[in-house]
LOSE-876688 format. One record per residue (C-alpha): residue number from 1; chain; x, y, z. Coordinates in steps of 0.1 Angstrom, whole numbers, plus 5000, padded with zeros to 4 digits. Example, Ala and Ser with C-alpha at 12.3 -4.5 7.8 and 13.67 -1.06 7.14 Angstrom:
BEGIN
R, 1, A, 5123, 4955, 5078
R, 2, A, 5137, 4989, 5071
//
This chain:
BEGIN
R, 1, A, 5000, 5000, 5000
R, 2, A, 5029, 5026, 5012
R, 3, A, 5048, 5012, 4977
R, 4, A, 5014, 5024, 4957
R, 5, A, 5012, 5059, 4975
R, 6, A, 5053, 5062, 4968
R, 7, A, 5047, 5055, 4932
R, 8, A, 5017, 5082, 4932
R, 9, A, 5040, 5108, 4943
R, 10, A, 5066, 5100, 4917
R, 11, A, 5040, 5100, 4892
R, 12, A, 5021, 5132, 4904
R, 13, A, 5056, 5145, 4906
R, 14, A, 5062, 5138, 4871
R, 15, A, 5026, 5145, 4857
R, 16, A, 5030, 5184, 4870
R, 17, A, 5066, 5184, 4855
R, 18, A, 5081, 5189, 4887
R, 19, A, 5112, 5172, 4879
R, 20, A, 5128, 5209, 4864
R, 21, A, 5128, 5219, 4902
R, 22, A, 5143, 5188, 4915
R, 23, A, 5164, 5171, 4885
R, 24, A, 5178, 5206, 4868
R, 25, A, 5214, 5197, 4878
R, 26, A, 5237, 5190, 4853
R, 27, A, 5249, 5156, 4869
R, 28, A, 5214, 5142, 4865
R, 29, A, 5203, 5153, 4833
R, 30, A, 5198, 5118, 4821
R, 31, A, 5175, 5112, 4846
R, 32, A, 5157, 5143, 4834
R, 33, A, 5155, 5134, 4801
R, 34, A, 5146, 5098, 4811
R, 35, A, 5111, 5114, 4827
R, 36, A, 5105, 5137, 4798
R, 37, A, 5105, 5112, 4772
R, 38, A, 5082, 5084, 4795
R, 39, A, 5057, 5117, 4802
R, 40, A, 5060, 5129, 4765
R, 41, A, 5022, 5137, 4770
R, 42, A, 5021, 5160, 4796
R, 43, A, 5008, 5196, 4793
R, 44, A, 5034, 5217, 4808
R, 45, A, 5018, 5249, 4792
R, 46, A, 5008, 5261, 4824
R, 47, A, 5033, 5283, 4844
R, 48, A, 5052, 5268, 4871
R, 49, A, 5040, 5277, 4900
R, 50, A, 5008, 5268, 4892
R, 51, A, 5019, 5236, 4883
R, 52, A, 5033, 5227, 4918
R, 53, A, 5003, 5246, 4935
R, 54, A, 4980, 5218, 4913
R, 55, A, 5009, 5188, 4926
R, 56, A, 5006, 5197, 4961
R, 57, A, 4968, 5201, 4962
R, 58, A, 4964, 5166, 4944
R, 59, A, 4988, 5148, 4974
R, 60, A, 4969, 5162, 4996
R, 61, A, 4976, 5175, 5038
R, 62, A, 5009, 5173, 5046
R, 63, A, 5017, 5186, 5009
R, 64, A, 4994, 5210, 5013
R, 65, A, 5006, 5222, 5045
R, 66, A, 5046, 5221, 5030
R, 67, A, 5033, 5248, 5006
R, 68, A, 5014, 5269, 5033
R, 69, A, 5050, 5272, 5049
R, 70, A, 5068, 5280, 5022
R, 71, A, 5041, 5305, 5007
R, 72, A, 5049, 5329, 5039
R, 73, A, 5088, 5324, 5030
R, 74, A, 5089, 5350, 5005
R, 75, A, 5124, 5357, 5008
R, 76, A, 5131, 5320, 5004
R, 77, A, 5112, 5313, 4970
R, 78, A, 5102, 5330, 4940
R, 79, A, 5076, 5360, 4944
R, 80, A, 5056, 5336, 4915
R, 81, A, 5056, 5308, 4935
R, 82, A, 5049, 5324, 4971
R, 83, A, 5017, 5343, 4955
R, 84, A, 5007, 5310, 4935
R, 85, A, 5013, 5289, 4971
R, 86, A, 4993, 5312, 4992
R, 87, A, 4961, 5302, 4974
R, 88, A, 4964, 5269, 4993
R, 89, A, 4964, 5288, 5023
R, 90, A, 4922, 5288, 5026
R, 91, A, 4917, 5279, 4991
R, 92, A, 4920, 5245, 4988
R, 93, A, 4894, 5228, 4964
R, 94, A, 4861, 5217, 4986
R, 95, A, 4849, 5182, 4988
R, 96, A, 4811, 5179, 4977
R, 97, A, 4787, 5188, 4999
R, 98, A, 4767, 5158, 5000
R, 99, A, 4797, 5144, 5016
R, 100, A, 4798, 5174, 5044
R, 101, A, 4759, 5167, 5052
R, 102, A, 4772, 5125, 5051
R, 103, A, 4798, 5132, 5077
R, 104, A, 4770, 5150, 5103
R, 105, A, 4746, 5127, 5094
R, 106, A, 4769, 5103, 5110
R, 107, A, 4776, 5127, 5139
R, 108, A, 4745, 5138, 5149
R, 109, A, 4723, 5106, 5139
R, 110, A, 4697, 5130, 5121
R, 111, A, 4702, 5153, 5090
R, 112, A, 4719, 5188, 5094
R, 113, A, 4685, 5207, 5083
R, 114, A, 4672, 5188, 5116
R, 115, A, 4702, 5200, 5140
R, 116, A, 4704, 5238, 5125
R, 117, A, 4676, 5267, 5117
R, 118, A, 4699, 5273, 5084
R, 119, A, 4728, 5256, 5067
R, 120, A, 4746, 5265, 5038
R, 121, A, 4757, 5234, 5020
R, 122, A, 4784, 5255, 5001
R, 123, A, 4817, 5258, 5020
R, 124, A, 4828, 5292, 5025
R, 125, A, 4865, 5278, 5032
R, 126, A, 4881, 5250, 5027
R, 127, A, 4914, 5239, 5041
R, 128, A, 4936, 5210, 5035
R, 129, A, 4920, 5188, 5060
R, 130, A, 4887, 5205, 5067
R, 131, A, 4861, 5231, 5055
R, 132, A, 4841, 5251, 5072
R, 133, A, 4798, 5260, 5065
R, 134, A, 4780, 5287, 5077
R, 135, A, 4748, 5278, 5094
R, 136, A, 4727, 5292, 5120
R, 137, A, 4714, 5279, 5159
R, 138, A, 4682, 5271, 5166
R, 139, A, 4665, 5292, 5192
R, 140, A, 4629, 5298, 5207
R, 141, A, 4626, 5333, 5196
R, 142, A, 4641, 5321, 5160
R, 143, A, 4670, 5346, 5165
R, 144, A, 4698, 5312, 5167
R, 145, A, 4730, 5327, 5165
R, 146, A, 4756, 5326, 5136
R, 147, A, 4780, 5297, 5137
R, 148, A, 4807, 5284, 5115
R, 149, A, 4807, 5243, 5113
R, 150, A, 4838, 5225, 5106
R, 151, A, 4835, 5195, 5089
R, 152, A, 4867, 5166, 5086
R, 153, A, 4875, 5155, 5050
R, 154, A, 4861, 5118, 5046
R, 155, A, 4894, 5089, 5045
R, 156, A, 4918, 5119, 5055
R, 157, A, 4928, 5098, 5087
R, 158, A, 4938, 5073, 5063
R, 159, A, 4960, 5094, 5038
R, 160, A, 4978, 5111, 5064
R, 161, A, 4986, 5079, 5081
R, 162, A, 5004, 5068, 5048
R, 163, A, 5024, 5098, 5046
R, 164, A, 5035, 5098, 5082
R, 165, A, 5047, 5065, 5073
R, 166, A, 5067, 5076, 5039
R, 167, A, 5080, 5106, 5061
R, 168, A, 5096, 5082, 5089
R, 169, A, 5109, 5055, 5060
R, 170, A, 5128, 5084, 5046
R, 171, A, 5139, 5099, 5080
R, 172, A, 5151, 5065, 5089
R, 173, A, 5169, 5069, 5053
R, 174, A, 5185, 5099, 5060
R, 175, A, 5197, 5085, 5097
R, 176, A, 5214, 5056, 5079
R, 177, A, 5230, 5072, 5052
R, 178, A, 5232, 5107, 5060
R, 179, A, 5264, 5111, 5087
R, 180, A, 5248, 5142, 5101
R, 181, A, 5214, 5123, 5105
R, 182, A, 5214, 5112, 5139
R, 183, A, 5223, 5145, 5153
R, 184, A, 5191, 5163, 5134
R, 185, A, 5170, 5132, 5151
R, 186, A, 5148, 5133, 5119
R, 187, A, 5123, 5104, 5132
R, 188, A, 5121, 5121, 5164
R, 189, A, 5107, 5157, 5146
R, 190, A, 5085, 5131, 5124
R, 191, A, 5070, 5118, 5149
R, 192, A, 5064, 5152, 5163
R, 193, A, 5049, 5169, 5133
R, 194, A, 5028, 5130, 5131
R, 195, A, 5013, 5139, 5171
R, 196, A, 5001, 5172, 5162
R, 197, A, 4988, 5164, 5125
R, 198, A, 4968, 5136, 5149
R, 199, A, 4952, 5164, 5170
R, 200, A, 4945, 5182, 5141
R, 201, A, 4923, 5150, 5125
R, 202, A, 4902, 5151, 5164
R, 203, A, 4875, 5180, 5160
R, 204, A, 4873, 5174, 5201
R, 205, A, 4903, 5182, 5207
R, 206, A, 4905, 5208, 5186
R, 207, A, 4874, 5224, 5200
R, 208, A, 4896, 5221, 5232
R, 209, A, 4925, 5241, 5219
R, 210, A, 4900, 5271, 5211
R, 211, A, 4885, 5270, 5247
R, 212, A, 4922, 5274, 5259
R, 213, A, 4930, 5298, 5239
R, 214, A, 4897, 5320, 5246
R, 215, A, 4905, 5318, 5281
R, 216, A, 4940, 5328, 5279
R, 217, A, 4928, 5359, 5259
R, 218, A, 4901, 5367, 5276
R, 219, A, 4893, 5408, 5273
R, 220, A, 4924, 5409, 5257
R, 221, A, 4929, 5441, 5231
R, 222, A, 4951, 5419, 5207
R, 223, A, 4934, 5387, 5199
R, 224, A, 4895, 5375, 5197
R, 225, A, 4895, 5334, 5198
R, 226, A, 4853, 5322, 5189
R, 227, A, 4837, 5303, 5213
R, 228, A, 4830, 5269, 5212
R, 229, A, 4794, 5252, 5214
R, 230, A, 4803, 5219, 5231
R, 231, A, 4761, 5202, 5220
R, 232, A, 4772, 5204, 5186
R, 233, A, 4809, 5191, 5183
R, 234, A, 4820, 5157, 5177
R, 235, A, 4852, 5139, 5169
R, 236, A, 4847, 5148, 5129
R, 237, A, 4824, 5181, 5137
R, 238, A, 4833, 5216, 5156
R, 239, A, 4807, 5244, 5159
R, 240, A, 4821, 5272, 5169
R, 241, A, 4808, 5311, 5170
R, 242, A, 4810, 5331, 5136
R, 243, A, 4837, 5355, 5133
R, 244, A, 4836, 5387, 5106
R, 245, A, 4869, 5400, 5094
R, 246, A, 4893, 5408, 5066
R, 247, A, 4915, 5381, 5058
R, 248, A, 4952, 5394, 5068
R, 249, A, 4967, 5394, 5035
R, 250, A, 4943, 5420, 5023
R, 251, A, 4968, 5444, 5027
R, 252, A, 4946, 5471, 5006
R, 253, A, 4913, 5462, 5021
R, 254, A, 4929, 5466, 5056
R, 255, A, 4945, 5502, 5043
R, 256, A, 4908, 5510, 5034
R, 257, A, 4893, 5506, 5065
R, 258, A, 4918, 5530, 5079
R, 259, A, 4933, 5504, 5100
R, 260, A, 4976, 5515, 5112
R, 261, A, 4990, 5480, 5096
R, 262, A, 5024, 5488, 5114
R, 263, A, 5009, 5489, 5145
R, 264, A, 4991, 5460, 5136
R, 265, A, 5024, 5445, 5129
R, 266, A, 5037, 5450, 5158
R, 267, A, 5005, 5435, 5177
R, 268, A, 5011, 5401, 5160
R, 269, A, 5048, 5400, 5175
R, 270, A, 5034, 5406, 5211
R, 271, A, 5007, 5382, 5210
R, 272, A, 5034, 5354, 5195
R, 273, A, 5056, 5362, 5224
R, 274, A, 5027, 5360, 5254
R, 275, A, 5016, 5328, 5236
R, 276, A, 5050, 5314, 5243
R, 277, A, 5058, 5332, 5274
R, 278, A, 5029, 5336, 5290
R, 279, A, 5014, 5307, 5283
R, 280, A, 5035, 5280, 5270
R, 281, A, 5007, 5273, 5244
R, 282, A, 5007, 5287, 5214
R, 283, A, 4988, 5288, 5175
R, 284, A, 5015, 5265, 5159
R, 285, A, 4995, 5272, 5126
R, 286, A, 4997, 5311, 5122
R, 287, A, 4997, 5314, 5083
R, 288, A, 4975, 5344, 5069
R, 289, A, 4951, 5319, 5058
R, 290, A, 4938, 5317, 5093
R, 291, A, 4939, 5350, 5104
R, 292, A, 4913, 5376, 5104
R, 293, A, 4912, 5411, 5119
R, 294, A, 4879, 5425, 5133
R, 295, A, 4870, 5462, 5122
R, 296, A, 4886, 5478, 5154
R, 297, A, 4919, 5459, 5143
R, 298, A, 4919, 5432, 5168
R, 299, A, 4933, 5398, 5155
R, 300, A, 4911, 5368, 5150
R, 301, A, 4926, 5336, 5154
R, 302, A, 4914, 5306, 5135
R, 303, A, 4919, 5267, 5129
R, 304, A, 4935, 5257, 5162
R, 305, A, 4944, 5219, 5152
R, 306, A, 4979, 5226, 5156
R, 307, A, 4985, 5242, 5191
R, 308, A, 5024, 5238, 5205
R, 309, A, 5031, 5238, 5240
R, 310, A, 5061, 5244, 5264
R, 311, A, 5074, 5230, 5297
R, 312, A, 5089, 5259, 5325
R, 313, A, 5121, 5250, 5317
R, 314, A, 5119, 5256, 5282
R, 315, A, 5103, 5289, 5283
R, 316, A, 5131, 5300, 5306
R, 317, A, 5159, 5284, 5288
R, 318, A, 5141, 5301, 5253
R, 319, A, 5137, 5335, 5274
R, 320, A, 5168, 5337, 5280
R, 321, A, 5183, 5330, 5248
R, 322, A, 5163, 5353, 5234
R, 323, A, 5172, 5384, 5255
R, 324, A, 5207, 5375, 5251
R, 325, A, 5206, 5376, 5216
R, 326, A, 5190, 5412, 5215
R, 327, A, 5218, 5423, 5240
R, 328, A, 5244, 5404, 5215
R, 329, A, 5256, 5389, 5249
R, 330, A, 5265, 5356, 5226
R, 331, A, 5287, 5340, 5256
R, 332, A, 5259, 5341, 5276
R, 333, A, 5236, 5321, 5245
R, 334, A, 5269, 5300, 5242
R, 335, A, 5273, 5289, 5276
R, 336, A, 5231, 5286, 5283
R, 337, A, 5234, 5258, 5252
R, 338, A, 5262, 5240, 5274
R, 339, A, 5240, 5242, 5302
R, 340, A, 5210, 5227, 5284
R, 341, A, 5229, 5202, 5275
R, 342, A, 5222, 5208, 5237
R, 343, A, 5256, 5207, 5226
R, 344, A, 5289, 5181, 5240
R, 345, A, 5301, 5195, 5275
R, 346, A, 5333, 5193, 5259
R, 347, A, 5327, 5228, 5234
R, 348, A, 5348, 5258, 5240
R, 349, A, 5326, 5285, 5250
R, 350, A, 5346, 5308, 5233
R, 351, A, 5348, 5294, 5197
R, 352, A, 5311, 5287, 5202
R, 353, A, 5303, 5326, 5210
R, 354, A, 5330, 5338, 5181
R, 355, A, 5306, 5318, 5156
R, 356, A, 5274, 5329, 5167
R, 357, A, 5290, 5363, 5163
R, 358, A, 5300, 5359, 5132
R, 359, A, 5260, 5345, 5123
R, 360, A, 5239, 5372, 5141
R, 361, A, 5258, 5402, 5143
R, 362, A, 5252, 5408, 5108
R, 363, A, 5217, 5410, 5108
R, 364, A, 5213, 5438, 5141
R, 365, A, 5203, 5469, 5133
R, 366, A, 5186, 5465, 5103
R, 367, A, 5147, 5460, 5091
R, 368, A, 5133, 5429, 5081
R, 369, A, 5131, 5437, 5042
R, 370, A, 5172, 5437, 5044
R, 371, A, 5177, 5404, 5064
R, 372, A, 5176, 5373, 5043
R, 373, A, 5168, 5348, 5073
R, 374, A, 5171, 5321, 5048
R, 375, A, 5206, 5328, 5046
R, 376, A, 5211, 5333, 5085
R, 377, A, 5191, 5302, 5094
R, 378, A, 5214, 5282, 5069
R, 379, A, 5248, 5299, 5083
R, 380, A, 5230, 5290, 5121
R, 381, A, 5228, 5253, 5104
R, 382, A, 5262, 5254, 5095
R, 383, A, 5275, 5265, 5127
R, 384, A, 5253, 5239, 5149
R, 385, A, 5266, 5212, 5127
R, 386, A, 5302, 5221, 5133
R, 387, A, 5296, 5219, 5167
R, 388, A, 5274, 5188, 5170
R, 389, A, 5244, 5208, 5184
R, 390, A, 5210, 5182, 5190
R, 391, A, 5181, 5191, 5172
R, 392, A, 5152, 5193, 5198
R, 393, A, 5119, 5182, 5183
R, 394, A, 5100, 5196, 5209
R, 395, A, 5106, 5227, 5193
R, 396, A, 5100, 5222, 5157
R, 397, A, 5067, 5240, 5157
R, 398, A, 5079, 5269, 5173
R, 399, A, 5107, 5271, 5148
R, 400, A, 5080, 5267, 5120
R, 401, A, 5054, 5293, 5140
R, 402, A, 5083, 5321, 5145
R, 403, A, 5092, 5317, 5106
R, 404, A, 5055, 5322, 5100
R, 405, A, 5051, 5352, 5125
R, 406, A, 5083, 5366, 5102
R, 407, A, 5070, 5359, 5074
R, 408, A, 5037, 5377, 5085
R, 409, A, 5055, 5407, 5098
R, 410, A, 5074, 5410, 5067
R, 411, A, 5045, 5410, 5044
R, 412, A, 5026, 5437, 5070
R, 413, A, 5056, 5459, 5075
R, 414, A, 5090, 5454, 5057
R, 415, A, 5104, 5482, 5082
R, 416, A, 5090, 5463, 5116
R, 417, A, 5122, 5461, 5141
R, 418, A, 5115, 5424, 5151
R, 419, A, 5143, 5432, 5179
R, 420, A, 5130, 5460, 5193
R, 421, A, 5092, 5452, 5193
R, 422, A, 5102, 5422, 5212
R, 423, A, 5131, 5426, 5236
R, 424, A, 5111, 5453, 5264
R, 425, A, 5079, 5424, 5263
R, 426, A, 5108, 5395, 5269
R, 427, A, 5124, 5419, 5300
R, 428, A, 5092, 5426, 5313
R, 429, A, 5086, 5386, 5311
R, 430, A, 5116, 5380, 5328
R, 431, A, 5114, 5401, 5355
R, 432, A, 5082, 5388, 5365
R, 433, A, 5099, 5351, 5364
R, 434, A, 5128, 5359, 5381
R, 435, A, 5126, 5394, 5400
R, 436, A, 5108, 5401, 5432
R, 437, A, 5070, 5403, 5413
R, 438, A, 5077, 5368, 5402
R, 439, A, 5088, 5357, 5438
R, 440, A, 5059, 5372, 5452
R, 441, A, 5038, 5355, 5427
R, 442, A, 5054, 5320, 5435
R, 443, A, 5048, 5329, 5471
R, 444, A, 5009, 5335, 5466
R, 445, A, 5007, 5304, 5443
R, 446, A, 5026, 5281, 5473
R, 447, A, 5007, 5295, 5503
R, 448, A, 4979, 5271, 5499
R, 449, A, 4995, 5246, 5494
R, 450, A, 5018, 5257, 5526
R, 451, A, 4980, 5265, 5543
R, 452, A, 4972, 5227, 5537
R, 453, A, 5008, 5214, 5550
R, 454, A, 5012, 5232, 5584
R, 455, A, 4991, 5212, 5601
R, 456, A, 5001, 5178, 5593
R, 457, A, 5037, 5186, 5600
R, 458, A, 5039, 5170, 5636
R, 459, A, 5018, 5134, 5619
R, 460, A, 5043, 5138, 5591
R, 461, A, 5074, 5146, 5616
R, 462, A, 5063, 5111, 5634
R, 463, A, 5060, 5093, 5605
R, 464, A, 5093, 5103, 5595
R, 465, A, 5110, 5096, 5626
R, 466, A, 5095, 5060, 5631
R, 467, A, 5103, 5057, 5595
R, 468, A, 5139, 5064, 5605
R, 469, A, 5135, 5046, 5637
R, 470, A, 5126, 5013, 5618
R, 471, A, 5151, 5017, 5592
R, 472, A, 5175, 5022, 5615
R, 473, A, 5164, 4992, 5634
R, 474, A, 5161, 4971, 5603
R, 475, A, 5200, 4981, 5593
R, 476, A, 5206, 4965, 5629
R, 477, A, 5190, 4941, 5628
R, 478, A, 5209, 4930, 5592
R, 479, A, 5243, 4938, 5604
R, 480, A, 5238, 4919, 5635
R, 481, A, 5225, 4885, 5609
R, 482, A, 5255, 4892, 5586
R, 483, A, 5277, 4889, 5619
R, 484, A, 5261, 4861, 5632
R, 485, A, 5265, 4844, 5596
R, 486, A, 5300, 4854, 5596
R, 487, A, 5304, 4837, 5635
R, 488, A, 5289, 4804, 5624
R, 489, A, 5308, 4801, 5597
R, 490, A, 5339, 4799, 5617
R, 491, A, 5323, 4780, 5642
R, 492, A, 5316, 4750, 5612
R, 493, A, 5356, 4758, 5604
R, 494, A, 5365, 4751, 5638
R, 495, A, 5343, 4718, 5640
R, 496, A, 5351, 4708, 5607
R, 497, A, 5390, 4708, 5620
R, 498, A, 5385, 4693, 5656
R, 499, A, 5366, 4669, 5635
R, 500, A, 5394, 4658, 5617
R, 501, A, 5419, 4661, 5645
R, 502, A, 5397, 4638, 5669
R, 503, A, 5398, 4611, 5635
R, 504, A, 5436, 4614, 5632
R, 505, A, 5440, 4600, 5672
R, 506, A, 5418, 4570, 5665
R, 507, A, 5440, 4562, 5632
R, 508, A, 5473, 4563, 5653
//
């Protein structure tokens, strides 16, 4: 089965005329011309961009999703391709809508015109493993609210779980043959991107992630997360509120309403950072194509199958590396990796600092339109390789979610300073972690805890002590067997030889 979707990528591949992005190297052009003269019936009339848009789209979710990414990477691809790419990003082509009103048919037991007042059959979007319907509540005074319904693609479970499958063969590939594999632990980030493209397939727990989310933005100024309507979700169905906005790449429509996209810019750096920071849960699927912005320029986030999440230590370590960075204090990023653990204990601090020096020092002091973070991100490669640096899977999305915020920021303001927009939120973070605010909130959070303990102390002091008491005794008690061993052993010695002495004088 994995051999027959292999062979359909090939062939897809092929069909599109793909093989000019991957075989246009001189030391396989007979492989090139091999394909050409097998496909000689291929239309290759359309331009190229739209060809790998139509490749992607036909191998469906993860495909679809590698294209999202690289359609916010503007200053990694073509301009063609990155406008041709973005289409996928809530344009994917729908799945017929007797198929939607099959899947909650099966959800609900009855048909969708018996669950809702209204709903539209035609999709308003469609993603790569969902789409969404507008529909309406039903209520006593026939004034149901607006909701948008998310329904799962039919068989995606199934197509996904193929992938995966391809994606860890070829990981396992690369570990074997590839002497740097290990070290980039490429089954390990499979199996990573595989857990969170699961979540994404469970409407549940997707419906979960949006509940968090509200929460944690709760009368926030920034961000506006829908709310969930728990009656009408299932594991292939999600109901959530209806949400009006302008779709964030609608750079001119946004200008129109008079909105200050600069500012707005800067808005969608601060809400990345308190997702992280804050929170230690964040959208790990920020691409335009699910954000909105409300009239009053508030953000609206959208499609929260992908959510990543962080442990303490990782926010401080990240914190920390971060602030460093902005204060180009690269010992101190040099020696927190040692601490971490992320590279061998045996590294030089100081050659370690001198090339990250020579990586990010370049790059200070200038706006985002004159960075090429492809290049720094390949150079930062370079230099973890040389010092056998770990990938750490656990943070694969959030490398993939800050490209994306970049990505964003670039396309809303070229002239956004990412460093300064996001080094006095990181101080103020860190100062509530580590200064007196964040020891007086560690002391609030403990006293109940504290409140709850005081009073067993003396029960717990006794159970402590006859604890030690019977340990104690039981170590005596041991010692004094292991002696007693020890004396009848040389007891049986002594016997043994008065034995043989008492034998001797009979003989003589």
């Amino acid at each position: 089965m994995y051999l027959f979707r292999l062979l359909r990528i090939c062939l897809t591949a092929a069909r599109f005329g793909l093989d000019e992005f991957f075989l246009g190297h001189e030391r396989v052009k007979l492989v090139r011309w091999l394909v050409q003269t097998l496909f000689f019936w291929r239309d290759l009339s359309a331009p190229r961009a739209v060809r790998l848009r139509l490749a992607l789209e036909s191998l469906g979710p993860i495909f679809i999703k590698f294209g999202q990414m690289l359609s916010t990477r503007r200053d990694l691809v073509p301009p063609d391709i990155a406008e041709e790419l973005a289409k996928l990003q809530d344009r994917v082509p729908p799945f017929p809508s007797a198929q939607a009103l099959g899947v909650l048919r099966h959800a609900y037991g009855r048909d969708a015109a018996d669950v809702f007042a209204e709903f539209d059959p035609n999709p308003i979007a469609s993603a790569s493993v969902a789409q969404v319907h507008r529909a309406r509540l039903k209520s006593s005074d026939g004034l149901g609210r607006q909701v948008a319904v998310k329904v799962l693609r039919p068989g995606i479970q199934k197509v996904i779980g193929q992938d995966v499958k391809l994606l860890d063969a070829f990981a396992h590939l690369v570990e074997l043959l590839w002497w740097d594999g290990k070290r980039l632990k490429p089954r390990e980030v499979v199996n990573e991107f595989a857990k969170h493209l699961g979540d994404e397939m469970d409407q549940m727990r997707e419906a979960s992630n949006c509940s968090q989310l509200r929460r944690n933005f709760a009368d926030s100024p920034l961000l506006a997360v829908p709310e969930v309507y728990w009656d009408y979700c299932a594991t292939d169905v999600m109901v959530m509120s209806w949400m009006d906005g302008t779709p964030i790449s609608r750079l001119d429509e946004l200008r129109r309403q008079g909105l200050d996209i600069p500012r707005l810019a800067r808005a969608g750096v601060e809400i990345f950072f308190t997702q992280v920071f804050r929170d230690g849960f964040f959208h790990a699927d920020m691409h335009p194509g699910n954000i909105l912005v409300a009239p009053d320029g508030k953000y609206i986030a959208l499609d929260f199958g992908i959510m990543g999440t962080l442990t303490d230590s990782d926010k401080n370590y990240l914190a920390q590396n971060f602030l460093a960075f902005f204060r180009r204090d690269y010992k101190k990023v040099a020696q927190a990796h040692l601490d971490a653990g992320w590279v061998p204990a045996e590294t030089r601090v100081d050659e370690f600092e001198a090339a990250i020096r020579a990586v990010c020092e370049p790059v200070f002091d200038r706006p985002l339109k004159e960075i090429a973070f492809g290049r720094v991100l390949l150079r930062l490669f370079q230099t973890s390789r040389r010092f056998g640096m770990e990938i750490q899977p656990q943070l694969v999305m959030l490398q993939k979610t800050l490209l994306n915020i970049e990505g964003l920021g670039r396309d809303l303001d070229p002239d956004l300073d990412l460093w300064a927009t996001a080094k006095p939120f990181l101080e103020r973070w860190m100062n509530e972690q580590i200064g007196w605010r964040g020891w007086l909130r560690t002391f609030k959070e403990e006293v109940p805890y504290w409140g709850a303990l005081i009073p067993q102390l003396p029960r717990l002091a006794h159970q402590a002590l006859r604890a030690d008491r019977l340990e104690k005794l039981e170590a005596g008690l041991e010692l004094m067997l292991r002696q007693q061993q020890g004396r009848n052993r040389w007891l049986g010695a002594i016997a043994g030889l008065l034995a043989m002495l008492l034998l001797l004088s009979l003989l003589a």
